[in-house]
C-alpha positions in Angstrom: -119.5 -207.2 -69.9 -121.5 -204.3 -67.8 -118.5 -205.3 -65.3 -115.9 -204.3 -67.4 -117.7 -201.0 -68.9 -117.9 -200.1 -65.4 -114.1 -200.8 -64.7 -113.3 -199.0 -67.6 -115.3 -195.9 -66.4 -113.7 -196.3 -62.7 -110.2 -196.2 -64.6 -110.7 -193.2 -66.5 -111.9 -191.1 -63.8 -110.2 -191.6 -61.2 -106.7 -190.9 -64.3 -108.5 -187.8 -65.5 -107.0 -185.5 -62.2 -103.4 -187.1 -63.0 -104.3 -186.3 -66.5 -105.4 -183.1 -66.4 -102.4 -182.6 -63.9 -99.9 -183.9 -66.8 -101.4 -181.5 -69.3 -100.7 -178.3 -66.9 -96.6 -179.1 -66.9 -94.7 -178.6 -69.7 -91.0 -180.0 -70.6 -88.9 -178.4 -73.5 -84.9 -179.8 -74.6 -83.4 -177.2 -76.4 -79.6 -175.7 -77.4 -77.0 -174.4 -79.3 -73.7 -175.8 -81.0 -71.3 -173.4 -81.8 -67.8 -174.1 -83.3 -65.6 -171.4 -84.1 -61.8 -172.0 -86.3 -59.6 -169.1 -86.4 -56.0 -168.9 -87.8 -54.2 -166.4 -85.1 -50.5 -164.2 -85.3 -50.1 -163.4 -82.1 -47.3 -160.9 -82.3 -43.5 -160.1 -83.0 -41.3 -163.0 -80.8 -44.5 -165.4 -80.4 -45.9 -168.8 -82.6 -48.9 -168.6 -84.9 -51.6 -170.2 -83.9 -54.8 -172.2 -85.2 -57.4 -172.3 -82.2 -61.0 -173.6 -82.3 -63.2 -173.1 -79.9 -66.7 -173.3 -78.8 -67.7 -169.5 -77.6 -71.4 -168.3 -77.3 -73.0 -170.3 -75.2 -73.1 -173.6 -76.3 -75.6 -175.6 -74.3 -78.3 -178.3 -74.0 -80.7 -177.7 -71.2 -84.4 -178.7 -69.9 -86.8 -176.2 -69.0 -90.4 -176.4 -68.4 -93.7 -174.7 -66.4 -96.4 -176.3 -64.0 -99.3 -174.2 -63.6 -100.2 -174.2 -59.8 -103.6 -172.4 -60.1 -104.7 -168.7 -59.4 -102.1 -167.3 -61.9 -99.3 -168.9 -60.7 -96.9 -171.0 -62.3 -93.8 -172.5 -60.7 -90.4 -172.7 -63.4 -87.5 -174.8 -63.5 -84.3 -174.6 -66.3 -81.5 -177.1 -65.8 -79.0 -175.6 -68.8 -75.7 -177.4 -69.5 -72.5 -176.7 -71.2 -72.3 -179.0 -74.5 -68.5 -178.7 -76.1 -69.1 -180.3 -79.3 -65.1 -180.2 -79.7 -65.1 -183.1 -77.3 -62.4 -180.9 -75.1 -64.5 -180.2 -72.3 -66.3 -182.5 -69.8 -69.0 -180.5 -68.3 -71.8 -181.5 -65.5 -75.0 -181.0 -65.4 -77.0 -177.2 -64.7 -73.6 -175.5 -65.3 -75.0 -172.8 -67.2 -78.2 -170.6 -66.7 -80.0 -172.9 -64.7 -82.7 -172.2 -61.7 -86.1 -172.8 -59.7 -88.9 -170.2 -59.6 -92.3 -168.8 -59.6 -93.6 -166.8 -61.6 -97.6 -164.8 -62.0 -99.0 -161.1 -62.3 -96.3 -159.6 -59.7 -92.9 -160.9 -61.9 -90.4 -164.0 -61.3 -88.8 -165.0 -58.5 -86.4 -167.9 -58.5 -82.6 -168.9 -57.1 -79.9 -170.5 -58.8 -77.7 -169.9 -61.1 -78.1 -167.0 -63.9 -77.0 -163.8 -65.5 -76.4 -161.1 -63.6 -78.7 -157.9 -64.6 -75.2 -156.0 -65.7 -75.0 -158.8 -68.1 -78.3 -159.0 -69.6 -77.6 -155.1 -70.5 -74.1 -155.6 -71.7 -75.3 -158.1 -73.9 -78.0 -155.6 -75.6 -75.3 -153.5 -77.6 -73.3 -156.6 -78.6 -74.2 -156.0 -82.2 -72.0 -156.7 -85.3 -69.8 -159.0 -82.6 -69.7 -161.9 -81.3 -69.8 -162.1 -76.9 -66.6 -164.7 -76.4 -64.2 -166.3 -78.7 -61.7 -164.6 -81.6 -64.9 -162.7 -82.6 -65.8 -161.5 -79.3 -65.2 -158.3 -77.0 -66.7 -159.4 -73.9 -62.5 -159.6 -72.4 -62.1 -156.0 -73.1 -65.3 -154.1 -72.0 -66.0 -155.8 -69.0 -63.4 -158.5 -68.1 -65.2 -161.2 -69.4 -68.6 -163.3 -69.8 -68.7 -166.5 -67.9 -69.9 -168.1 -64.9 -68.5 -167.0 -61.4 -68.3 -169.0 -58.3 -70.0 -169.1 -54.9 -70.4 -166.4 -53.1 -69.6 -164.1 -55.7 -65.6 -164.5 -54.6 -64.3 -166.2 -58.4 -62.7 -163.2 -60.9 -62.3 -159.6 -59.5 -62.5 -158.4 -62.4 -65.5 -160.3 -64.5 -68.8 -158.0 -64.7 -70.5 -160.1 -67.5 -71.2 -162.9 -65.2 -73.4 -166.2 -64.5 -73.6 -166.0 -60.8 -73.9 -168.9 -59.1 -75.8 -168.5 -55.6 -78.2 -165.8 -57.0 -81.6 -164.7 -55.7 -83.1 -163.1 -58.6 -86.5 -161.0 -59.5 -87.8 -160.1 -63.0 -90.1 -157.4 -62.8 -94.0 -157.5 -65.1 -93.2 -156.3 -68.4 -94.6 -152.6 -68.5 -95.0 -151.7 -72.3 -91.4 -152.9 -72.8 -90.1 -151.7 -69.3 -88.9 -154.4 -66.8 -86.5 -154.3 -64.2 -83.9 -156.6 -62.7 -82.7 -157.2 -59.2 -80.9 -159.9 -58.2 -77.5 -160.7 -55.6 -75.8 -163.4 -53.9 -75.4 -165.5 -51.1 -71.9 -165.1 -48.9 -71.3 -169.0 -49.4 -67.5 -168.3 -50.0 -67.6 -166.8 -46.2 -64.7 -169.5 -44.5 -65.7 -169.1 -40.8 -68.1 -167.2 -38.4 -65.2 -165.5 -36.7 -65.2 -162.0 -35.6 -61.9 -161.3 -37.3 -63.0 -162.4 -40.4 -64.6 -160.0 -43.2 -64.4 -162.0 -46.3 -68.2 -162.2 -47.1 -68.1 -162.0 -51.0 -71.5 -160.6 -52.0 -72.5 -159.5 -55.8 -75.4 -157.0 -55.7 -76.8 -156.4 -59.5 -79.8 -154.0 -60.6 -80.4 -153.4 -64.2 -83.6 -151.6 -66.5 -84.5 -152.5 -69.9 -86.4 -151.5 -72.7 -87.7 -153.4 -75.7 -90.0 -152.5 -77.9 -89.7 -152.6 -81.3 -86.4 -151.4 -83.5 -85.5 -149.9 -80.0 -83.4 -151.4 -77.3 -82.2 -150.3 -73.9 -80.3 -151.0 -70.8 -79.0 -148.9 -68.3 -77.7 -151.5 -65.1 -75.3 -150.8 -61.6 -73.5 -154.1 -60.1 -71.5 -153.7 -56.6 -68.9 -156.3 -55.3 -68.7 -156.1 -51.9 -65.6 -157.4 -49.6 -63.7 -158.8 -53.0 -60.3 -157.6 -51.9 -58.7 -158.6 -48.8 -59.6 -159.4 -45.7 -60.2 -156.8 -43.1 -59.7 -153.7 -46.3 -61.6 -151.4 -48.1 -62.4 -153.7 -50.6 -65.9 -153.0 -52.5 -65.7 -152.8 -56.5 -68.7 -151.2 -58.8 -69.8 -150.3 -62.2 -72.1 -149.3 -64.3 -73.4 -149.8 -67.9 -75.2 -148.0 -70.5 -76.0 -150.0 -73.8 -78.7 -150.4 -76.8 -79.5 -150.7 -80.1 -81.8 -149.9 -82.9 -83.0 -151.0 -86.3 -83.6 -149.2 -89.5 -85.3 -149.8 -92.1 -85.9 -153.8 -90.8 -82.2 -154.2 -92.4 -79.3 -152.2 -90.5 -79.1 -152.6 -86.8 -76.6 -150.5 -85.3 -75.7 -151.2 -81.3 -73.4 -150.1 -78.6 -72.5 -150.2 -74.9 -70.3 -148.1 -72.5 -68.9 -149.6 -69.6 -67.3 -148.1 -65.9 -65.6 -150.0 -63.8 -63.9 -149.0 -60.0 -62.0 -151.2 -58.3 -61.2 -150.7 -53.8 -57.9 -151.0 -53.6 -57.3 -150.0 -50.0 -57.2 -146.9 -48.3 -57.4 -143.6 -50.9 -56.3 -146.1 -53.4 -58.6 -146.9 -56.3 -58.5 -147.6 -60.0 -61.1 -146.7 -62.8 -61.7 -148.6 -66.1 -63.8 -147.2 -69.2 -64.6 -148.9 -72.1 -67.3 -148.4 -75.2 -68.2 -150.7 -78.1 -70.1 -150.1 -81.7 -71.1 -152.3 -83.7 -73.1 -152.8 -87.0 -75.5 -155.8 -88.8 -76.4 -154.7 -92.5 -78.8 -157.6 -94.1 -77.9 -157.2 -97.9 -79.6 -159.4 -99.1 -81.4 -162.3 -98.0 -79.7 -164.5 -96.0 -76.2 -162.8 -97.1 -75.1 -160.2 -93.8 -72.5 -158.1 -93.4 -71.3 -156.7 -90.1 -68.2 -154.6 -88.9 -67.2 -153.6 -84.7 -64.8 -151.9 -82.6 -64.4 -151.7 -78.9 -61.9 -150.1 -76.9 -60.5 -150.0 -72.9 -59.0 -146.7 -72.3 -56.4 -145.8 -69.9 -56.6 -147.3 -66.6 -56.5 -144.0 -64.1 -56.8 -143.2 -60.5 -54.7 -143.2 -57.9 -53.1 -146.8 -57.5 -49.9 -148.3 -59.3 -51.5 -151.6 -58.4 -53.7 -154.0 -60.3 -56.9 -155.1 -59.4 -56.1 -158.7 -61.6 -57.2 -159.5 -64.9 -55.2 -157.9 -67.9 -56.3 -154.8 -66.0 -53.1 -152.7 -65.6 -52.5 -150.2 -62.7 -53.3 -146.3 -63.4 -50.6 -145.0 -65.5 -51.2 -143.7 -69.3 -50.7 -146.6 -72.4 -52.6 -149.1 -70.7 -55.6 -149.1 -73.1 -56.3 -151.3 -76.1 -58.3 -150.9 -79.5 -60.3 -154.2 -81.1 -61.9 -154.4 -84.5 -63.6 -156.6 -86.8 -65.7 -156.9 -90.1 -66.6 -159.9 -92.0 -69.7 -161.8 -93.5 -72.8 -163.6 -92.3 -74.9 -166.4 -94.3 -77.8 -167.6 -92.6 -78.8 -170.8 -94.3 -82.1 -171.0 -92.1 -83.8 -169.4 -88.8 -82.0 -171.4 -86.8 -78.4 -172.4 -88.8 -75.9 -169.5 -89.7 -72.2 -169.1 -90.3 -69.7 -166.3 -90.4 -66.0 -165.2 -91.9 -64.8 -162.5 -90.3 -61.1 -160.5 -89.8 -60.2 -159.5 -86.6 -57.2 -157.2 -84.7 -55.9 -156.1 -81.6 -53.6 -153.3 -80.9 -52.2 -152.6 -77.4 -51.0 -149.6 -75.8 -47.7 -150.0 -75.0 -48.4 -150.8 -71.1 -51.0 -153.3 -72.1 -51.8 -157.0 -72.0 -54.6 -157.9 -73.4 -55.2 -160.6 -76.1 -57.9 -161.9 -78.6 -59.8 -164.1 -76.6 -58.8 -167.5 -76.8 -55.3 -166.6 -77.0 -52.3 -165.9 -73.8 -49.0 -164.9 -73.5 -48.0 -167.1 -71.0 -44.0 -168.6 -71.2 -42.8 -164.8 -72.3 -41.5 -162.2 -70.1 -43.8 -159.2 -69.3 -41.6 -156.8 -71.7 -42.4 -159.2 -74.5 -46.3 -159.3 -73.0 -46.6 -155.7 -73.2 -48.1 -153.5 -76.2 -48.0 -156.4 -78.5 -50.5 -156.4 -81.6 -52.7 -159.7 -82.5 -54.9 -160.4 -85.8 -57.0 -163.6 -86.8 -58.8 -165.1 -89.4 -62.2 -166.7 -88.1 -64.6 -169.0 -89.6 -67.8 -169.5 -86.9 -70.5 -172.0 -87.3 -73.5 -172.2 -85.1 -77.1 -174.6 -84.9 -79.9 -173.5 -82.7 -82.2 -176.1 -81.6 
């Protein structure tokens, strides 16, 4: 009997360090499904449309700390793209996913993330949607979606999840913290001498929260996204926030500036600005209301730098609006009915997102008008 008491004390002891060990890691599954239904015209000469889709970041990921002692915690998020549609197969860590450490001086980790400009952008989202029918993200700043190695994927996409990306969070100062973060040239083909093509995003952002008040002012440079051997570095800035009155209206914007290389003396600029409001009512009943604009392209290029970004020239601008309501049947379920429309300048192309013109000529693609009915559903877990 004294034998066994004694094995049984052995046991425990020697399990207490792997215990104690255990207790100091962490491990969290969380996500978000999001469905959204919308009933599109797409313009004069072109099919009506019923699209659903799954915008604003629908995931399932794994995330979780290890304390390492002195303050110092290592980090690790492993986020994955979860179409509940069934239309998309995705792998694993295709969204914001990395490896860090983290303690009194910030976080440092690598992989793959959102750029600082995005983070900011997505402060004056407000009364809108990011993606889908609902969303602006396609006129403001060309987009919000993951970009490929090396930074080389999509000219003209500023909202991005960069993969290849060294990052650092500054300490939180009284609601100040900075961002820094750029990538590696993976997309670089060969180590010849005649060869420039070393894609590089470089991304700096500062942000303030603290209470009703939020703000973000952030630069991004592409370098060498143009052609080889040219003068070929892109850049932008972006001012955005938003506030809250009376713990019921919050009203939000962002402006957005965006020059593109395009060779010797040749260059493009792109402006854009979004408002936006959220008034709680009532309970869980919301309403909200947007608009977000791209003016004329200008500068001195007839050429485009990709996208649905035209070259300089006047009517290439485009006007987006929306209002609709909000029900939030918990803290973590909510749904929305909104109206949304488009209007083009008559040198324009772009389109609610979600939608194309492709299979019609560029007349018919030019300075066409788009509205939709939307119905959104969304589950936070």
């Amino acid at each position: 009997m004294n034998k066994k008491l004694m094995a049984v004390a052995v046991a425990g002891a020697l399990g207490a360090p792997a215990l104690a060990m255990a207790q100091a890691s962490t491990v969290q599954i969380y996500g978000k499904a999001v469905f959204e239904y919308g009933y599109v015209n797409q313009g004069t000469g072109k099919p009506n449309a019923d699209i659903m889709q799954g915008p604003g970041g629908q995931a399932i990921g794994i995330k979780g700390t290890e304390a390492l002692g002195g303050g110092l915690s290592a980090w690790y998020q492993c986020e994955s793209s979860a179409d509940i549609r069934g239309d998309v197969a995705a792998g694993l860590c295709t969204r914001n996913s990395a490896l860090g450490l983290k303690g009194g001086f910030g976080s440092v980790y690598i992989g793959k993330w959102d750029t600082p400009y995005k983070r900011v952008m997505l402060r004056g989202e407000v009364g809108v949607e990011d993606t889908g029918l609902l969303g602006i993200a396609d006129y403001v700043s060309g987009g919000s979606t993951g970009a490929g190695a090396g930074g080389a994927v999509s000219r003209t996409l500023w909202q991005r999840r960069q993969h290849d990306s060294i990052n650092y969070d500054t300490p939180n100062f009284s609601g100040f913290q900075g961002h820094f973060a750029y990538s590696a040239s993976n997309a670089t083909a060969t180590t010849s001498a005649a060869t420039s093509a070393k894609p590089r995003i470089w991304s700096v952002a500062a942000l303030y929260n603290n209470g009703p008040l939020l703000l973000g002012l952030a630069y991004e440079r592409h370098n060498e996204f143009g052609a080889v051997g040219g003068s070929n570095d892109d850049n932008a800035w972006a001012l955005s926030g938003s506030y809250v009155f009376m713990g019921k209206v919050k009203v939000g914007g962002s402006y957005n500036r965006q020059n593109y290389d395009l060779g010797a003396g040749a260059s493009v600029d792109k402006k854009s600005w979004a408002l936006g409001v959220d008034w709680n009512v009532s309970g869980p009943h919301s309403l909200f209301a947007n608009y977000a604009t791209a003016d004329d392209t200008s500068g001195t290029a007839a050429a485009t730098p990709g996208g649905f970004i035209p070259g300089a020239g006047p009517n290439t601008g485009v006007k987006k609006w929306g209002v609709g309501y909000q029900h939030k049947f918990s803290k973590r379920t909510d749904g929305k009915l909104g109206y949304v429309r488009l209007d083009n300048d008559s040198a324009a192309n772009y389109n609610l997102m979600g939608t194309n013109n492709t299979g019609t000529t560029t007349a018919a693609r030019l300075g066409h008008s788009q509205d939709a009915f939307v119905m959104l559903l969304r589950h936070t877990f």
